[in-house]
Structures are given as C-alpha cells and as structure tokens.
N, C-alpha and C positions, 0 to 999 in steps of 0.2 A: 169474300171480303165483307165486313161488315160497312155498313153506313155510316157518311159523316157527323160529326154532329151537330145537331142541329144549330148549334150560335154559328155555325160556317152558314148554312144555308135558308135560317127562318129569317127573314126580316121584316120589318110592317111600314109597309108604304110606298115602300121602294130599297132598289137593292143597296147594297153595299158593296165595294170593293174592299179585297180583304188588303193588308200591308203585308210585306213580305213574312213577318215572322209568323201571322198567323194563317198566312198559305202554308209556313212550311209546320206549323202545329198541324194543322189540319190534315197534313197528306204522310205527316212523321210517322204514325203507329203504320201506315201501309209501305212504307219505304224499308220502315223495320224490318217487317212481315218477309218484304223481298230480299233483305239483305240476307238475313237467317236460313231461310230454303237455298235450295240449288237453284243456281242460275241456268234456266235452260234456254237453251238456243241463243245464248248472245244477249240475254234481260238483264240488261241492270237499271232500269227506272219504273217509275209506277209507270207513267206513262206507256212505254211500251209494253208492260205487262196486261194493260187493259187494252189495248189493242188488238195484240194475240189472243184473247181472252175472245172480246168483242166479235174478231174477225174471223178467226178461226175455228169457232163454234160452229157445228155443225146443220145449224139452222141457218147460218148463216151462208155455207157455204152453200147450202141446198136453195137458196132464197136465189143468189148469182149465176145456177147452174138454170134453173127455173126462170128466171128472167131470159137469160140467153137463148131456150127456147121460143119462149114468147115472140122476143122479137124475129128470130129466126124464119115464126111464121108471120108476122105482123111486117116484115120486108119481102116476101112475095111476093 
C-alpha cells in the first residue's frame, strides 16, 4: 500500500482534524485497491485489511509467541 498524502498528514503547528469528505478522500484510492482484489477471509474494509496485515505478519506473530515465553519464565 502506498502512503498517504501528505496534506492528510503534514501540518505546521498543530494537527488538524480531517472532515468527513477528506477522511473519505484520503482512505478512497485503498478502499478502491480492496474493492477490486478478492476479498479474503471476510475483508471488506481498509480497516480490517490493515489489521490482518499488521497482525498477522509473521514478525508479529513470532513477537506474541516470544513474549509468552518470556513471561512463562519471568512467572517462575
């Protein structure tokens, strides 16, 4: 996925809240993206897509398994 662009996220001074049209400018080209592919597993939002993305990456998943040892031995 590419990056947004920058008038969603540059601002000088302090942020901005966007208005509804230009959240839905902003997130349109990826909503597109998802409409056009196959929907897998039950994805129909960006939202969820970055999620699965996020979560279910493989670093990630090694990051949750790696933690659960740790604590494993850090509750001894």
């Amino acid at each position: 996925m590419h990056r947004f662009d920058e008038k969603f996220i540059l601002f000088e001074n302090r942020y901005r809240h966007l208005n509804q049209d230009e959240f839905n400018e902003m997130f349109g080209e990826r909503q597109r993206q998802l409409s056009k592919g196959k929907s897998m597993q039950g994805i129909t939002t960006v939202g969820q897509a970055t999620y699965l993305r996020k979560f279910s990456a493989d670093f990630s998943m090694e990051m949750r398994r790696s933690v659960k040892e740790m604590l494993k031995e850090w509750m001894k």
